[in-house]
C-alpha positions as CSV (number, residue, x, y, z in Angstrom):
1,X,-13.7,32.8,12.6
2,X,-12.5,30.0,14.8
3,X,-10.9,26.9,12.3
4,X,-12.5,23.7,13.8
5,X,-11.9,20.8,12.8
6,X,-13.1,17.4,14.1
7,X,-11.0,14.0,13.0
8,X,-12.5,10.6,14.2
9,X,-10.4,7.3,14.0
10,X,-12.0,4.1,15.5
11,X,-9.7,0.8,16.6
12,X,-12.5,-1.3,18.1
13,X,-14.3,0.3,20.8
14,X,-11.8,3.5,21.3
15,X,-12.2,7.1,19.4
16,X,-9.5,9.6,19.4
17,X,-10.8,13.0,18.6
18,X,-8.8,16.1,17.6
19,X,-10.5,19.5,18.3
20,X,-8.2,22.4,16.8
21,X,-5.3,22.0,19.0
22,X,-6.9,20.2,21.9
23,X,-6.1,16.5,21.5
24,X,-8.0,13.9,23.9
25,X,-5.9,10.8,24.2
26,X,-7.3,7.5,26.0
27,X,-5.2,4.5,26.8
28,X,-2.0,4.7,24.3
29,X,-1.1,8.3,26.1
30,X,1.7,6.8,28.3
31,X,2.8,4.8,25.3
32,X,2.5,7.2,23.0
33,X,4.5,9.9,24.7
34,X,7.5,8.0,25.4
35,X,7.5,6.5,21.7
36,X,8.1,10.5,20.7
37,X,10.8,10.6,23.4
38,X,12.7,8.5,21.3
39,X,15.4,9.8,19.5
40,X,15.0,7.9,16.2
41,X,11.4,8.5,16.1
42,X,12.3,12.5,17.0
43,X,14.5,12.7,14.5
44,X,12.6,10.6,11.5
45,X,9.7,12.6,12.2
46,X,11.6,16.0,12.2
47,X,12.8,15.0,8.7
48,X,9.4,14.2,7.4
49,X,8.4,17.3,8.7
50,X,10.9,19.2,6.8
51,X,9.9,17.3,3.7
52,X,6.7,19.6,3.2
53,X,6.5,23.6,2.7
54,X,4.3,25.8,4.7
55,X,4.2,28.7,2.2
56,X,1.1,29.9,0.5
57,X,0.0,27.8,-2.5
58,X,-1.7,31.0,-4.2
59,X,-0.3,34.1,-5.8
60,X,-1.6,37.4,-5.5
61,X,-3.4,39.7,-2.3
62,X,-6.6,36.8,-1.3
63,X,-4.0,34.4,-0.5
64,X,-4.7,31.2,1.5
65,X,-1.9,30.0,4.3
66,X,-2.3,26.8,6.4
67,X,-1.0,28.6,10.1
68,X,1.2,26.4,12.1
69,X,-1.4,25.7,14.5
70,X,-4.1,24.4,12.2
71,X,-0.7,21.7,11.0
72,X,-0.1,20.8,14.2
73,X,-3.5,19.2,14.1
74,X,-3.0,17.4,10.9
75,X,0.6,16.2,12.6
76,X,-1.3,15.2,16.1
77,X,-3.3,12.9,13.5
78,X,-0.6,11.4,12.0
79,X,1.0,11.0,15.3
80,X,-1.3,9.3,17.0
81,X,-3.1,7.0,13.9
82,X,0.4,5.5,13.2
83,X,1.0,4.7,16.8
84,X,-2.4,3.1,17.6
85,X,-3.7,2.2,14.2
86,X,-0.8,-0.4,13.1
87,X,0.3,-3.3,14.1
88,X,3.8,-3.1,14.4
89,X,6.9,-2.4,16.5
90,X,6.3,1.6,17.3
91,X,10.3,2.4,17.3
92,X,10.9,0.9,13.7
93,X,8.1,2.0,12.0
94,X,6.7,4.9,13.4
95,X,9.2,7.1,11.1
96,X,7.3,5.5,8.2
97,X,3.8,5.2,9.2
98,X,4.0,8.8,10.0
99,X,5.1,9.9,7.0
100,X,2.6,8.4,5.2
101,X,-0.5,9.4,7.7
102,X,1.1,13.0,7.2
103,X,0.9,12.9,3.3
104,X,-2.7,12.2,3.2
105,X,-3.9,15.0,5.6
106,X,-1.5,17.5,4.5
107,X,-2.5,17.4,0.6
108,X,-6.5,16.7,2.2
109,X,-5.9,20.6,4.2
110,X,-4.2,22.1,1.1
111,X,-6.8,20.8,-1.4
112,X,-9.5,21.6,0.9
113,X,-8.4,24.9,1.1
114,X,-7.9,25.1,-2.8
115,X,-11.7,24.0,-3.5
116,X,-12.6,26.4,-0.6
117,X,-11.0,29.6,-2.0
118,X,-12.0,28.8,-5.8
119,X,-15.2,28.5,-4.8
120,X,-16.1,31.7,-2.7
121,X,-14.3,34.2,-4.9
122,X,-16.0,36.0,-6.8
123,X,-15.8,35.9,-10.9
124,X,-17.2,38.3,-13.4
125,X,-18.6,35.6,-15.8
126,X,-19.8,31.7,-15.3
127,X,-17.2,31.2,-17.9
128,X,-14.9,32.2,-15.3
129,X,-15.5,30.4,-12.7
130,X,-15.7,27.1,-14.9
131,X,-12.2,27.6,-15.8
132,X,-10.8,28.6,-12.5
133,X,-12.9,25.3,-11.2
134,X,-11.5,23.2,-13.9
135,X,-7.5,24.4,-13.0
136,X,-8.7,23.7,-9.2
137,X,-9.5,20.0,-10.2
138,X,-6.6,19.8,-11.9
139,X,-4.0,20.9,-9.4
140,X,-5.6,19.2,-6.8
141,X,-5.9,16.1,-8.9
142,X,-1.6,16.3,-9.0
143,X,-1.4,16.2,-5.9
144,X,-3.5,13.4,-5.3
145,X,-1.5,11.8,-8.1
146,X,1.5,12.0,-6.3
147,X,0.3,10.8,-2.4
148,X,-1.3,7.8,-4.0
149,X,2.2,6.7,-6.0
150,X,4.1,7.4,-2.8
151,X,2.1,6.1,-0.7
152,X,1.1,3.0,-2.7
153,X,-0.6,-0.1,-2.1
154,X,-4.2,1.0,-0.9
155,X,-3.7,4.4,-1.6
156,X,-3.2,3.1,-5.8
157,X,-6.6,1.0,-5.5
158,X,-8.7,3.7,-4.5
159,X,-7.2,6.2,-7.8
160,X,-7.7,3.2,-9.9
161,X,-11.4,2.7,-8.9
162,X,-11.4,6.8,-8.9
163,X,-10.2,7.0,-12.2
164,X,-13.0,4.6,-14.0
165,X,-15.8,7.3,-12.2
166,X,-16.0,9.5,-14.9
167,X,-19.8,9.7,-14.6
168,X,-19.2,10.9,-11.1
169,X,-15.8,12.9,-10.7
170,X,-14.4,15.8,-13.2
171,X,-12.5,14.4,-16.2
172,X,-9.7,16.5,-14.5
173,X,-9.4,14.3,-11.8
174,X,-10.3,10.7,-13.9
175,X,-7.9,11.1,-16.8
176,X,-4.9,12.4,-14.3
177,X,-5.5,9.0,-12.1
178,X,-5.3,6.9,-15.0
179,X,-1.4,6.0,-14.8
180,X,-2.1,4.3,-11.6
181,X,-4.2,1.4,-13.8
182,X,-0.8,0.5,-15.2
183,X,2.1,1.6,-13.5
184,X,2.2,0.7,-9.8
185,X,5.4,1.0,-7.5
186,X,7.3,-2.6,-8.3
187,X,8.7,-4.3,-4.8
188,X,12.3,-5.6,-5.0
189,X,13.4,-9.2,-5.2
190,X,15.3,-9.3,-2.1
191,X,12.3,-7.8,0.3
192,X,9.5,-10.7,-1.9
193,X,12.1,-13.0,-0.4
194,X,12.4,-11.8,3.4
195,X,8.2,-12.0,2.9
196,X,8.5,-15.4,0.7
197,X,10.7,-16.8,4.2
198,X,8.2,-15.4,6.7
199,X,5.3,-16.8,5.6
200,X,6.9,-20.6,4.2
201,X,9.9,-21.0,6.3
202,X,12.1,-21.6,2.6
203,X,13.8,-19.3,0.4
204,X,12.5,-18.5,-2.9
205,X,15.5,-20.4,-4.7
206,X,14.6,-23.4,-2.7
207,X,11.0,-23.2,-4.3
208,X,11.7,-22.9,-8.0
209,X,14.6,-23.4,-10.0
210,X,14.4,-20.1,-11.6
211,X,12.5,-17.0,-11.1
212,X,12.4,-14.1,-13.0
213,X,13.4,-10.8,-11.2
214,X,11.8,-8.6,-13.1
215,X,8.1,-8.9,-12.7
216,X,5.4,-9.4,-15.5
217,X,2.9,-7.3,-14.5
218,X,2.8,-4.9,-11.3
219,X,-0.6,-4.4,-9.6
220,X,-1.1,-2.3,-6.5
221,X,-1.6,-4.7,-4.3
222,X,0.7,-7.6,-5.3
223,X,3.3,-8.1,-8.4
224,X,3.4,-11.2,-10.5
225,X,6.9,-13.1,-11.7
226,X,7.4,-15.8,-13.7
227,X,9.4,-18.9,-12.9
228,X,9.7,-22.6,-13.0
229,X,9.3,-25.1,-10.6
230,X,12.1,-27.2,-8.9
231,X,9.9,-30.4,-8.7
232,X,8.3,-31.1,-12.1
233,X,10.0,-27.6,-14.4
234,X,6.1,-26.5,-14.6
235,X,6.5,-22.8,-15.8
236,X,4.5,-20.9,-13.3
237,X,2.6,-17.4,-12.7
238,X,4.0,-16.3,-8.8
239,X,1.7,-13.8,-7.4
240,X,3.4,-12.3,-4.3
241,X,1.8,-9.7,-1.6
242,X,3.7,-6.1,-1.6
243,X,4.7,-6.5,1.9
244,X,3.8,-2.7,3.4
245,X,0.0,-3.6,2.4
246,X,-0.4,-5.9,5.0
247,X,1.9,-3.8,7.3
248,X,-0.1,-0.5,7.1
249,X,-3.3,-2.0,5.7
250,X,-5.2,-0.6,9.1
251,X,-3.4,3.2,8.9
252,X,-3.8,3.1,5.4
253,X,-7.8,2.6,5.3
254,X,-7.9,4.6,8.3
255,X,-6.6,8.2,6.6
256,X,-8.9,6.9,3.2
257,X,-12.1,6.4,5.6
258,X,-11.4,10.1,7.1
259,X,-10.8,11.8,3.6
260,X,-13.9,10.5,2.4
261,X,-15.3,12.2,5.7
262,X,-13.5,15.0,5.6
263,X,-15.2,15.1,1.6
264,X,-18.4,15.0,3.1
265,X,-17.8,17.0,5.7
266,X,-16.8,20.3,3.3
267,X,-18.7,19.0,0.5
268,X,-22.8,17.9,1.6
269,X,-24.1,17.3,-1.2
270,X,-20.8,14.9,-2.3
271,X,-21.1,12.1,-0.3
272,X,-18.4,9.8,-1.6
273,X,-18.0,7.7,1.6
274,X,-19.6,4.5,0.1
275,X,-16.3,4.1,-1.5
276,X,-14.8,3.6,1.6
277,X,-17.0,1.1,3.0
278,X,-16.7,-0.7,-0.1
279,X,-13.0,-1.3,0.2
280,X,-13.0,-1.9,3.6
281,X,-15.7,-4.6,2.8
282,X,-14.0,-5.9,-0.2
283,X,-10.2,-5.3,0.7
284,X,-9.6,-8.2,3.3
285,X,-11.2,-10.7,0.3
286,X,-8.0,-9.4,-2.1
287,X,-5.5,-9.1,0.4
288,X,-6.1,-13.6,1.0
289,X,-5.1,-15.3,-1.8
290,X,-6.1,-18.3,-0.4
291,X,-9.9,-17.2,-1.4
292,X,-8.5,-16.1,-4.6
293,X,-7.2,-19.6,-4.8
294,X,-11.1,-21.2,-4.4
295,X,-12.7,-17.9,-6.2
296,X,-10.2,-18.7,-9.4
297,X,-11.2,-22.9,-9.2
298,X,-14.9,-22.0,-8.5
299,X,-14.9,-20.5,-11.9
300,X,-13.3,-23.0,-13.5
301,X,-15.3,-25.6,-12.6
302,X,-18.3,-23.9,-13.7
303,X,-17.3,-23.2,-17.1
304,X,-16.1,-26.5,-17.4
305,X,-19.6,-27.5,-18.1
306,X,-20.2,-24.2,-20.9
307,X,-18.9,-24.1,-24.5
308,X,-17.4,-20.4,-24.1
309,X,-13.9,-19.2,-25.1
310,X,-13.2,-18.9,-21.4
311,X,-9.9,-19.7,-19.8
312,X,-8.5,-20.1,-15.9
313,X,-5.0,-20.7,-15.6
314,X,-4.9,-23.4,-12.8
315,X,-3.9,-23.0,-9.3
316,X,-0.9,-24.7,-8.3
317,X,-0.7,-23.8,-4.7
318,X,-1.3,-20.6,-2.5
319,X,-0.9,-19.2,0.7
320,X,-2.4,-16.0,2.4
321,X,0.3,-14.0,0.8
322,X,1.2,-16.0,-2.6
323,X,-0.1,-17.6,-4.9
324,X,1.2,-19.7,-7.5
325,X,-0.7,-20.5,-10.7
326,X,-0.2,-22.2,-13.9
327,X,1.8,-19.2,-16.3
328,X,-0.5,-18.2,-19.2
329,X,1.2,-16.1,-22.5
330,X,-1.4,-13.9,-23.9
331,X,-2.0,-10.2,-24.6
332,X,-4.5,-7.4,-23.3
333,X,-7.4,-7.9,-24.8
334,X,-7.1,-4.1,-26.6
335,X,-4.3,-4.7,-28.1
336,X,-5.3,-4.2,-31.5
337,X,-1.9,-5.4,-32.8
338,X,-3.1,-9.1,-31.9
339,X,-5.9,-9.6,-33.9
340,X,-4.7,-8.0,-37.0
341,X,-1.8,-10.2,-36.7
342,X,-3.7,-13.8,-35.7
343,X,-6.7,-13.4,-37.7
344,X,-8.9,-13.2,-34.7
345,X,-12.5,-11.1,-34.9
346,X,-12.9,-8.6,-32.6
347,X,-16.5,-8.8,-32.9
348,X,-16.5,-12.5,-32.1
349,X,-14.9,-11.7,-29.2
350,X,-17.0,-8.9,-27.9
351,X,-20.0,-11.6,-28.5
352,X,-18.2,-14.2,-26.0
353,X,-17.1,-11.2,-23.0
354,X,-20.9,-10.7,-23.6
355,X,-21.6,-14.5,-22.8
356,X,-18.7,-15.3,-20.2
357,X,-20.1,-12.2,-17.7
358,X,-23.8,-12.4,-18.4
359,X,-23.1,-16.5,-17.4
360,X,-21.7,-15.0,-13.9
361,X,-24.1,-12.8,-13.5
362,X,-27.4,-14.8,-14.2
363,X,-25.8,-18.1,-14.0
364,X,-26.3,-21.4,-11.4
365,X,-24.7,-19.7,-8.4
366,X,-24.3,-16.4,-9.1
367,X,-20.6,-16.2,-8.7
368,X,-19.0,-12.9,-10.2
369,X,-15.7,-11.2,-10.8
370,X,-16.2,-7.6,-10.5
371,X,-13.0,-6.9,-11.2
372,X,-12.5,-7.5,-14.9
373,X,-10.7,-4.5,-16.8
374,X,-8.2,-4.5,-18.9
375,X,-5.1,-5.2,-17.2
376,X,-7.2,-8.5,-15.7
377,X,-8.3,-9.8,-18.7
378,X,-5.8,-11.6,-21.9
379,X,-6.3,-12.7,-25.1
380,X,-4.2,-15.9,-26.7
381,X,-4.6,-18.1,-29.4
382,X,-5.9,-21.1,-29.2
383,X,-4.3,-24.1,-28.1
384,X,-4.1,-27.6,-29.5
385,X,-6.5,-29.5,-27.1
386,X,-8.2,-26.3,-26.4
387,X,-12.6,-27.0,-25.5
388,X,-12.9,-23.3,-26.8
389,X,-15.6,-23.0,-29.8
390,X,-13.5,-19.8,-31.3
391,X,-10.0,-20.2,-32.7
392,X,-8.8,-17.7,-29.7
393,X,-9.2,-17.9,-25.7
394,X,-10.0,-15.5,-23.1
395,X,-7.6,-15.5,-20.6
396,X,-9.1,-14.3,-17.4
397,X,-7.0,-12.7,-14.5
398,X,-7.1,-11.7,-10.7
399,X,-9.8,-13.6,-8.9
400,X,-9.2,-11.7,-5.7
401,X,-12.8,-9.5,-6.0
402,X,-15.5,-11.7,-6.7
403,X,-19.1,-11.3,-5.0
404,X,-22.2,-14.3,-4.8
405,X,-25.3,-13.3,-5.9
406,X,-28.5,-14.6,-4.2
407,X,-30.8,-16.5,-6.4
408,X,-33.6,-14.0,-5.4
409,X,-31.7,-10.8,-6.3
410,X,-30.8,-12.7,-9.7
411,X,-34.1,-12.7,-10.8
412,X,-35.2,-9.7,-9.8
413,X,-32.2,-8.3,-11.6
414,X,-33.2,-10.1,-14.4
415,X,-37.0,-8.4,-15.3
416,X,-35.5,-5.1,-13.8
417,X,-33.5,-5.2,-17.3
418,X,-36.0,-6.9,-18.9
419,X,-38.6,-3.8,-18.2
420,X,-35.4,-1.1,-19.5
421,X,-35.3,-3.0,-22.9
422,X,-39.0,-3.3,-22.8
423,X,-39.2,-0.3,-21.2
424,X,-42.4,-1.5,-19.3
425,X,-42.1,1.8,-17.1
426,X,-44.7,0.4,-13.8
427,X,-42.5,-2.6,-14.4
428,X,-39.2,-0.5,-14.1
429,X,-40.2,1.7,-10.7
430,X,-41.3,-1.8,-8.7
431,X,-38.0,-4.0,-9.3
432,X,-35.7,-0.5,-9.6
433,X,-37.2,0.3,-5.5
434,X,-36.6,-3.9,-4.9
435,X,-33.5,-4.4,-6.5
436,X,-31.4,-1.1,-5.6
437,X,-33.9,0.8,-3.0
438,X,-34.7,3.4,-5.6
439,X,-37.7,5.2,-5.4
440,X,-39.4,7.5,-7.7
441,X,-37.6,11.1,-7.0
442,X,-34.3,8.7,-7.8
443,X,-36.0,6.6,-10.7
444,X,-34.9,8.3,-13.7
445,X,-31.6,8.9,-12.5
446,X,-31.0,5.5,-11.4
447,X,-32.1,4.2,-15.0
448,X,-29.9,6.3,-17.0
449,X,-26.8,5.6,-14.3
450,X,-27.5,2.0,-15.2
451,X,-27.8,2.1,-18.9
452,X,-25.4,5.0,-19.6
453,X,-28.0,6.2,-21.8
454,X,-30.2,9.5,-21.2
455,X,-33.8,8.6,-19.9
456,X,-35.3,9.8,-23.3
457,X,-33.3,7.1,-25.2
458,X,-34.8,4.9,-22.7
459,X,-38.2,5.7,-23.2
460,X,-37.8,6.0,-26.9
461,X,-36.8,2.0,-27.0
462,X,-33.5,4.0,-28.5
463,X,-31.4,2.1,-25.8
464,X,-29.6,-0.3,-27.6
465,X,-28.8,2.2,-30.2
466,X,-25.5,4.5,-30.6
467,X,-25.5,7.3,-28.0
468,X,-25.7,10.4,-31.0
469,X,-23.7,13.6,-30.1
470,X,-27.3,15.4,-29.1
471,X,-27.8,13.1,-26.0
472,X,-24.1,13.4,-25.2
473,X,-24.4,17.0,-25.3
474,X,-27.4,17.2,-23.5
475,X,-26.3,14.6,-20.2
476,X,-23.1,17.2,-19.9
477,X,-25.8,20.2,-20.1
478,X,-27.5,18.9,-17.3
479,X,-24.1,18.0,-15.3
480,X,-23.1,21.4,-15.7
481,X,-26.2,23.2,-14.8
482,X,-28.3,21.4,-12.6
483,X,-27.4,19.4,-9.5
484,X,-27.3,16.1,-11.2
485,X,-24.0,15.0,-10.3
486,X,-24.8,15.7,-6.7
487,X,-28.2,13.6,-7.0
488,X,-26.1,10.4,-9.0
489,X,-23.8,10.6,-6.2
490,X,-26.4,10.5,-3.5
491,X,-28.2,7.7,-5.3
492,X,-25.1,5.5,-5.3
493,X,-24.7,5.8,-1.8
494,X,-28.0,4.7,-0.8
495,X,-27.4,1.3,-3.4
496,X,-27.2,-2.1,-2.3
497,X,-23.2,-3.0,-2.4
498,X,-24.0,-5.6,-4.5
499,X,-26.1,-3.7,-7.0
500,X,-23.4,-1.6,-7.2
501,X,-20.7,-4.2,-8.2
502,X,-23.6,-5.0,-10.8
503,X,-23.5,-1.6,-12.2
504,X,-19.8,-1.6,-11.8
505,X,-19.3,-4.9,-13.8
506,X,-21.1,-3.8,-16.4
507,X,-19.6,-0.8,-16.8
508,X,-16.0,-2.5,-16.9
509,X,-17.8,-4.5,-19.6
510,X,-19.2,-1.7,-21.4
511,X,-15.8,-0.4,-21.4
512,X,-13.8,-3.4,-22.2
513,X,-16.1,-3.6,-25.4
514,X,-15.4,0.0,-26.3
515,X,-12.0,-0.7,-26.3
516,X,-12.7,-3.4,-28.9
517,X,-13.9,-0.6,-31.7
518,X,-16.1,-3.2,-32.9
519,X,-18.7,-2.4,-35.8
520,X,-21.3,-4.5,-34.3
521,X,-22.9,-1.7,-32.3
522,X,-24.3,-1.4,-29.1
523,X,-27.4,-3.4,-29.3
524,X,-25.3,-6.9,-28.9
525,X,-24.7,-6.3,-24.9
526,X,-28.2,-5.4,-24.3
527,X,-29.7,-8.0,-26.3
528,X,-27.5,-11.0,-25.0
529,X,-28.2,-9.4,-21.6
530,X,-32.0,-10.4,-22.8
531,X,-31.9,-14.0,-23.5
532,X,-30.0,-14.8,-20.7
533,X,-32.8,-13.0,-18.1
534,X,-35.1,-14.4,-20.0
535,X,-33.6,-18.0,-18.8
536,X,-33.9,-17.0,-15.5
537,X,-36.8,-15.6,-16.0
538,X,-38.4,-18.7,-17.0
539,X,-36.6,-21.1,-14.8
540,X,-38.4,-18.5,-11.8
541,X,-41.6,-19.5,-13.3
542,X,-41.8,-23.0,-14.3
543,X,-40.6,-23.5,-10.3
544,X,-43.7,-21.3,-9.6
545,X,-45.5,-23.7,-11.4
546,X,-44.2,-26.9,-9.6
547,X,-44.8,-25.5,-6.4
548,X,-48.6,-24.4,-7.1
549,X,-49.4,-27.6,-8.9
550,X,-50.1,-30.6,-6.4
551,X,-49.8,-33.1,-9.2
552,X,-46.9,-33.0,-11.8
553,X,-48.7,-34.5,-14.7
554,X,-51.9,-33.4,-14.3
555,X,-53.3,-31.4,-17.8
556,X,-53.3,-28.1,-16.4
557,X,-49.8,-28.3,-15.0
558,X,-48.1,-29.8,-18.3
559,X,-50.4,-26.9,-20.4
560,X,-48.9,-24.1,-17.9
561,X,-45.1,-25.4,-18.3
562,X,-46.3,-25.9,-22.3
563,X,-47.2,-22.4,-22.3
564,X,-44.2,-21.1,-20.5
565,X,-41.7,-22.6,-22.1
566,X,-42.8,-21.6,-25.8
567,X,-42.8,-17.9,-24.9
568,X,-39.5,-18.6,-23.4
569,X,-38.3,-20.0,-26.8
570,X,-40.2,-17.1,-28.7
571,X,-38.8,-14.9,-26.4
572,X,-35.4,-15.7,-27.1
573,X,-35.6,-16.3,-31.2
574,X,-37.1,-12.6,-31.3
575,X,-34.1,-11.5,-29.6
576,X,-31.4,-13.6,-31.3
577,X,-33.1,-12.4,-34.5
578,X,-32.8,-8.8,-33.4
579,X,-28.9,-9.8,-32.3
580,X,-28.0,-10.8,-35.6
581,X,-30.0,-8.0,-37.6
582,X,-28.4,-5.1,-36.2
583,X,-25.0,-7.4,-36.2
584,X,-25.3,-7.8,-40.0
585,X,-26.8,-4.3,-40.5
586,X,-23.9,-2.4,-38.5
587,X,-21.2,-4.5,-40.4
588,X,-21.6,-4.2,-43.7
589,X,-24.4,-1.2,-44.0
């Protein structure tokens, strides 16, 4: 059978399309060909050529080959998407830009045709196949690994939001992407500078008496260093821009937009390419610090008004590409080391993560980082002329992500979650279809995707409790024998974006509370969760009120906001009581 395959790459209104070894070129043919007449560009491209091996990836007689004509396609694509797809001078950096374009859809064709041989052969027992399957993820999971550190910069972004999907992708694939949370490729001093001088006109040395070289923390798409100012000897946090993110940020989300397709494309019923819109939406907001700049001040102000533990190191000044804030000693907030050694509660501070993101979910404004794991978010002791009510301070990082959430969409949020605890099921199905589009095929899914919890804990009012090794057991059986994973995945995709950072915040938070091996239990984040969508809630319908009242003071209208406000109050003392009961009970029972 013929191999077809088709590959798509949109700059503006032009398509280039790549038909096995037919390739229809529009304006940048001219261009393009004498760029490969070049001799640097011939011979950097020979030597990234050389780099890779054609040989067979499998042992034995059904052995898979990649021919030299089904390459040549991948190498037309990397050819031709580094030449039109970044803005650069072609001569100087078409060597690298192809090199990295070549990386992607080489390891895409050999794990394609991994996945594609595992899962037409033929095995004697189901057992089987779930091992060979299981080595398939694995391998291909490697190789992934290792485009995604080479590559860097986007490429590490999309492993670290692939490696927090365990409900989605194979633990093969999750726990061998987990390095790239932590250790990201580090940019040297002397190319910060040539980017530091581009973008101010002045040297780094002319900015700050001393900066450190080597960087305190390394993310994938900037690095931070500590330093000191030359004006005032403020120490400072310098947050500076990897420069080949900006560079190749158009190649880059290029060859991630056509994995994602070529994902679909093999896989149906896999449809992964929500991902890719969702960087593509979110990326440009990250990549200008400038926003990070008013995102990280927004918040500040805010909590300026709230007793909470919460702590913004203050911007000093930024630019699109740095950023300079106020530098802030603390340690991740699960490092268990810390509070054994500072007397500081781990359960206390489970209680105030609960409070700080609930407040930017449901609070005036609706402003909320959706970013917040554990490399983002410190813990310190607190300081002398600290406002925090705890004797520590939550030190929170990386403002880059952070999404608005309309007033409308807050509240409907709000009884959505109020009808899971509840579980007032006619309740559930109308704000689950308004809020994320769900509809009833989708509805029981959707709930236990939100929760985390199997749909029988939900209706059992077991939600808030420990998930017992039975439901465990039983979510995996249905993973592994019924299309579930393929229905979770379609869900997602058909999610509002912003639902979606919803469910992904509270997810991180879920996770960062994990982390925190409290003995509170569970039933804290669900119950906070309450009292604060009951205040919206009730601010929803004392307006309601006002606006179907024509007179403020008549009896009627001061009975209705009487009426609403003391099942408010009752509302919340039932579920502080409940907080504090299962508090006590999981503590010291």
């Amino acid at each position: 059978m013929k191999f077809i395959t088709e590959f798509c790459f949109f700059t503006g209104a032009q398509q280039y399309q790549f038909v096995t070894n037919t390739i229809v070129i529009k304006p940048q043919e001219i261009m393009f060909s004498r760029l490969f007449r070049h001799q640097s560009f011939r011979k950097s491209f020979s030597e990234n050529i050389r780099r890779f091996s054609f040989r067979s990836r499998y042992n034995g007689s059904n052995r898979t080959r990649f021919s030299r004509k089904n390459v040549t396609v991948g190498v037309g694509v990397t050819l031709v998407a580094s030449a039109v797809l970044v803005d650069f001078d072609p001569i100087k950096h078409a060597g690298v830009s192809s090199l990295r374009a070549y990386r992607v859809v080489y390891t895409g064709f050999v794990c394609f045709s991994d996945y594609k041989k595992v899962l037409t052969d033929k095995y004697e027992t189901p057992e089987d196949r779930k091992h060979a399957l299981s080595r398939c993820h694995l391998r291909c999971a490697k190789r992934t690994l290792k485009v995604f550190e080479e590559n860097g910069g986007i490429y590490i972004k999309v492993g670290q939001h692939l490696s927090v999907m365990d409900y989605i992708i194979p633990k093969e694939w999750t726990e061998t992407l987990i390095p790239l949370q932590d250790q990201c490729p580090m940019t040297s001093v002397q190319d910060l500078d040539k980017l530091f001088f581009k973008d101010t006109g002045k040297h780094i040395d002319e900015y700050f008496e001393y900066f450190d070289p080597k960087p305190v923390g390394v993310a994938s798409l900037a690095q931070v260093h500590k330093a000191k100012l030359k004006n005032n000897g403020q120490l400072v946090a310098v947050k500076i821009q990897h420069p080949p993110v900006s560079e190749f940020c158009a190649l880059d989300l290029s060859m991630t937009r056509w994995v994602f397709k070529a994902i679909k494309y093999f896989f149906p019923d896999y449809n992964l390419f929500w991902i890719s819109d969702e960087i593509e939406k979110t990326l440009p907001q990250e990549l200008d610090f400038t926003m990070e700049a008013k995102n990280a001040q927004r918040t500040r102000d805010h909590f300026a008004k709230i007793k909470t533990a919460l702590y913004i190191p203050e911007v000093v000044w930024a630019d699109n590409r740095i950023l300079v804030m106020e530098f802030v000693k603390g340690s991740r907030i699960d490092d268990m080391n810390f509070y054994d050694t500072h007397d500081v509660s781990r359960e206390q501070v489970s209680l105030e993560l609960c409070h700080i993101f609930n407040e930017m979910i449901f609070g005036k404004g609706g402003h909320l980082h959706c970013d917040p794991h554990g490399g983002n978010v410190f813990i310190r002791e607190k300081p002398k002329h600290s406002s925090s009510p705890r004797n520590f301070e939550i030190v929170l990082l990386d403002h880059g992500l952070y999404r608005d959430i309309p007033l409308q969409l807050q509240r409907d949020y709000a009884r959505m979650w109020l009808s899971i605890i509840n579980f007032d099921e006619t309740s559930l199905r109308y704000y689950a279809k308004k809020v994320a589009n769900v509809d009833d095929a989708k509805f029981s899914i959707f709930a236990s995707a939100i929760t985390g919890r199997d749909y029988k804990a939900i209706k059992e009012h077991r939600i808030s409790s420990r998930r017992g090794l039975e439901e465990r057991d039983r979510l995996l059986k249905a993973l592994d024998q019924t299309d579930l994973l393929g229905k979770i995945i379609q869900l997602l995709s058909d999610v509002p974006r912003t639902v979606l950072l919803l469910m992904k915040t509270n997810d991180l938070v879920r996770s960062l509370d994990d982390n925190l091996q409290t003995r509170s239990g569970p039933e804290k984040l669900f119950l906070i969760m309450a009292r604060y969508c009951l205040r919206t809630v009730h601010e929803e319908d004392m307006e309601k009120i006002t606006q179907q009242s024509k007179h403020q003071y008549y009896p009627s209208t001061i009975l209705k906001k009487l009426g609403c406000s003391v099942r408010y109050w009752f509302g919340c003392l039932r579920y502080l009581m409940l907080e504090n009961y299962f508090y006590y009970k999981n503590l010291y029972f």
